[in-house]
N, C-alpha and C positions, 0 to 999 in steps of 0.2 A: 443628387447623386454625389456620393464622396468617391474620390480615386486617389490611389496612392501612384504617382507618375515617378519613378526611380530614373535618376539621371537628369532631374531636371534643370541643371545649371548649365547643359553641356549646348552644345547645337541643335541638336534636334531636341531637347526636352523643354526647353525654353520658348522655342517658338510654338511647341506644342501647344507648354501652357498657356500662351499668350492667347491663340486662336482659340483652344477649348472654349478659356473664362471670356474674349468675346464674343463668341456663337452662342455658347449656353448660359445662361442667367442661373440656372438652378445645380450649376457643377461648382462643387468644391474639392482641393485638390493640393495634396499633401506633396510637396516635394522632397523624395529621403536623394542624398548626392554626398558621395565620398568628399568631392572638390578635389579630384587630381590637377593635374596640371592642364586641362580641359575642360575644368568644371570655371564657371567666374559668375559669381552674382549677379557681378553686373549688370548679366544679360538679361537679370529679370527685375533690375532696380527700377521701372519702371509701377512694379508691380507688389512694391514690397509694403503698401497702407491698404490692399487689398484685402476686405476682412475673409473671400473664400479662398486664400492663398497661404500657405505656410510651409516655413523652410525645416528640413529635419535634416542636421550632417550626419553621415552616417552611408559604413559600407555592407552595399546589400550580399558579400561572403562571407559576413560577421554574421553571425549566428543571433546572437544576443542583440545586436543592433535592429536586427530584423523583427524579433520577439516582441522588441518593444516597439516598434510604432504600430504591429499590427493588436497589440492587445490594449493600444492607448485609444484608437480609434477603430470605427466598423466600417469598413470599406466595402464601395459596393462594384467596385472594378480595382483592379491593377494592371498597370499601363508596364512594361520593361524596357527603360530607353538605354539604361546605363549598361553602359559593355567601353570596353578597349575595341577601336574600331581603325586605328591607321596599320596597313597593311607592313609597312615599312617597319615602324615600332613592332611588329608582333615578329616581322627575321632576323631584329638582332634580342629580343628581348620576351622571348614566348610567356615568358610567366606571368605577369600581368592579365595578358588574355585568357588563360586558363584558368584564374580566379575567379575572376570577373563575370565572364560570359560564360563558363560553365559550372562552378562552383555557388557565383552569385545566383543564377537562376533556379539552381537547384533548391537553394535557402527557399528562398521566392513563393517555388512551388510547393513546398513544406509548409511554410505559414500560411498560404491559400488552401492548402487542403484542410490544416488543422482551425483554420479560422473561418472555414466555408465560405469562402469568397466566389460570389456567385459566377465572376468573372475575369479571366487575365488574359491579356493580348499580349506575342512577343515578337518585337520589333526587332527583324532577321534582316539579310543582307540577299541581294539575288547571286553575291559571290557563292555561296552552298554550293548553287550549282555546278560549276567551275566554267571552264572557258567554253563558249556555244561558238564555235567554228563558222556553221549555217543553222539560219531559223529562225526557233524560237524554244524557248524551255517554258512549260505550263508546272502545274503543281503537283504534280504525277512524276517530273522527271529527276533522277537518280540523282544524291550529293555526290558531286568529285570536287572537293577543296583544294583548291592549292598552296595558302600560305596558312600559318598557322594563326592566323585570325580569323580565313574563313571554317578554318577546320573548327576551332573554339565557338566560332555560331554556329554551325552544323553539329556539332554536338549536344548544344542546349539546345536545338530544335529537335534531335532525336527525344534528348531525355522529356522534353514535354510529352511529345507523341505518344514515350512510354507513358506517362504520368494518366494520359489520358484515356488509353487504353486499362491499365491496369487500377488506378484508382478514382477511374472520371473525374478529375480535376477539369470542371470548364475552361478550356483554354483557346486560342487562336492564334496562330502563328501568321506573319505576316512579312513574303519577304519583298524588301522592293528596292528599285533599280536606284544608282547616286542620287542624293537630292544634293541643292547647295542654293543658299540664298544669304542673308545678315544675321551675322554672330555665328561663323563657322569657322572654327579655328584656322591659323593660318598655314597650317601645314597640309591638307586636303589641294588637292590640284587649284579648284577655281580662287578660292581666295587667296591661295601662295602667289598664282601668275598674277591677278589684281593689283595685289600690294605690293610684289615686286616690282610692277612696273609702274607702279603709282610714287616708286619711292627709284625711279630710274636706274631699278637692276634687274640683268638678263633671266629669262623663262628657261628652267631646267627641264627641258624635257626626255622623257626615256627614251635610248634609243633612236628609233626611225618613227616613234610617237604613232604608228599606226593603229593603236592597244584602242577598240571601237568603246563607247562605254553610252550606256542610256540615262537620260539625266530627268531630274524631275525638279521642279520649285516647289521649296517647302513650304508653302501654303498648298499648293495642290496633296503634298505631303499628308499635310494636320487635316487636311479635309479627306483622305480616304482614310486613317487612321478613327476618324471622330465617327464615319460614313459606319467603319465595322466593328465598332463600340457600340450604335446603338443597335445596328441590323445585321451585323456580322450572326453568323451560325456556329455554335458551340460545338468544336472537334475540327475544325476546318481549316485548311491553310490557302491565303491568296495574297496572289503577285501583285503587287505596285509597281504599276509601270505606264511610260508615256508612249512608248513608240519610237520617240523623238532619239536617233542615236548620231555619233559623228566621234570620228577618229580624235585621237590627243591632238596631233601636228594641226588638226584644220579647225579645231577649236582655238586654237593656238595662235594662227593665223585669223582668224577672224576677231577675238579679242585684239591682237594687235592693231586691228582694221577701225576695231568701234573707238579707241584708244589715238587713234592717226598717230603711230610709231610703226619701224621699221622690221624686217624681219632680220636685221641683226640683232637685236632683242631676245633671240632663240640661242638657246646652250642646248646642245645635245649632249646628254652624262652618261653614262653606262647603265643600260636595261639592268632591274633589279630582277634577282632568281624568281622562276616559273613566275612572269609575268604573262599572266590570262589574256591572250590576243583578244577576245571579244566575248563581251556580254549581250545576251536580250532574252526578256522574258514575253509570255505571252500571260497580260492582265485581263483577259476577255472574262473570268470568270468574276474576277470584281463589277467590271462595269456591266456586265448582265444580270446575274443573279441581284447584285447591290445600288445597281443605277448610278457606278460614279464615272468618272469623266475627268481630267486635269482639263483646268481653266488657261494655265499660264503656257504659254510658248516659251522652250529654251532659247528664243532669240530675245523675248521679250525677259524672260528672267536673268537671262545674265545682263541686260541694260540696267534692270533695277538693281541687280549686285551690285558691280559697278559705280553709281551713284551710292549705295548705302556704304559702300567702303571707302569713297573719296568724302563724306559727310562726318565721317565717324573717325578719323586717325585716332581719334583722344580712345577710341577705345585698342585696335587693333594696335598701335605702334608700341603701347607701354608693353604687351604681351609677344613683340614678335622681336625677335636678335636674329634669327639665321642661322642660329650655332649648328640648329640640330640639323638644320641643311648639309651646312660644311662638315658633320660627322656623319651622318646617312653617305655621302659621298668619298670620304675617305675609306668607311669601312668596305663598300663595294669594289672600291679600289686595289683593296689587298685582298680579296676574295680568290 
């Protein structure tokens, strides 16, 4: 099986590839990646004399760029990782995300139709849904976006929906709750409070950090993604999700716990606009219909985080300044 995986240098596209090509022996797996300021090789230099692996630069809202890897090779999936995904970056700087994740997708689905690609899977956000007060949200329930990131995924998951209604374009949308494990950028909550405090500076957190969020480790990740690649149902959309949720502040505190630091450690900064009091989805339709399950505990996954970010400074330190910290928070400031 050949697959075009877009986005693959980024956090999630990297560890993708990693577990694909170890589970599957007979997957090969084209990485097309702009290389923004998220994208790093690095993540996949372990893998770069890999002969079912290849790197293609290139942005999937270029038109022309897209053209050509799809008419260089026959793809028998595509995978959509690549999108603008920090919530922060899309309220001072929306445009990015509306390329990208709605623009870029649109490409996507254009050379899939024109090039009959039997199958595309698109890798959404359970933000779509917007803030879930109480419960649970399944895949039946309504987009209310609140920042202009999730609005820009909520939009590419419509246009699919259209694509696949009006032109059967095999597709699968796929939306699921935070994941976060090694090699995720350091601006994302778990690996910003890690390496802040691994390099002995204070945790910013929003507000009174109450904001609930459901988390998942990206290997249990690449495993329901790989789960509905091969058994996923063509026109279908399902939630990834663990169950597993807990407020900012008391993740906050219990990182500082595994870490044996104090909770002076903690900066309260000012709540960013319509900040989504709580997420949860309800994934029953994955683990039924598809038989999957997350293996990893968020107690056990963020221990291994952890350990993978105090092993690795040679990667995350050259990449991390703090600037875009101290500008996120000035610009809130004058709000």
């Amino acid at each position: 099986m050949k697959i075009l995986l877009t986005g693959g240098a980024g956090f999630m596209g990297s560890n993708a590839i990693r577990y694909f090509l170890k589970h599957r022996p007979d997957i090969e797996i084209v990485n097309l990646d702009k290389l923004t300021y998220a994208g790093n090789l690095a993540n996949l230099k372990d893998l770069e004399d890999d002969p079912r692996y290849r790197f293609v630069q290139g942005d999937i809202a270029n038109e022309i760029a897209v053209e050509e890897v799809f008419a260089t090779h026959q793809f028998d999936a595509v995978i959509n990782y690549a999108a603008e995904t920090h919530v922060d970056r899309s309220i001072l700087d929306p445009d990015a995300f509306i390329f990208t994740d709605v623009i870029g997708t649109y490409r996507l689905l254009e050379a899939v139709k024109r090039h009959k690609v039997p199958r595309f899977i698109q890798i959404s956000t359970d933000e779509v849904y917007g803030a879930v007060p109480k419960g649970e949200t399944d895949e039946e329930a309504a987009f209310r976006p609140s920042s202009p990131y999730s609005a820009s995924k909520a939009g590419a998951d419509h246009l699919i929906e259209a694509y696949i209604k009006t032109f059967e374009v095999p597709a699968i949308i796929t939306h699921s709750c935070n994941f976060f494990g090694p090699y995720q950028y350091p601006e994302k909550l778990i690996p910003l409070f890690i390496t802040n405090l691994l390099e002995d500076k204070k945790v910013p957190v929003y507000g009174d950090g109450k904001q609930v969020r459901e988390w998942i480790y990206t290997e249990d990740h690449c495993h329901a993604i790989l789960t509905i690649l091969e058994k996923g149902e063509l026109g279908q959309t399902y939630n990834i999700g663990t169950g597993e949720r807990i407020n900012n502040i008391e993740f906050t505190q219990k990182l500082l716990e595994l870490l044996e630091l104090g909770e002076d450690m903690i900066e309260h900064v000012k709540d960013r606009p319509a900040h989504d009091v709580r997420y949860a989805i309800d994934s029953g339709k994955l683990r039924k219909k598809l038989d999957w399950k997350p293996d990893v505990s968020f107690e056990e996954g963020v221990k291994r985080t952890v350990e993978w970010y105090k092993a690795n400074e040679d990667w995350w330190k050259p990449i991390k300044t703090g600037a875009y910290l101290d500008y996120y928070k000035q610009q809130y400031e004058q709000r």
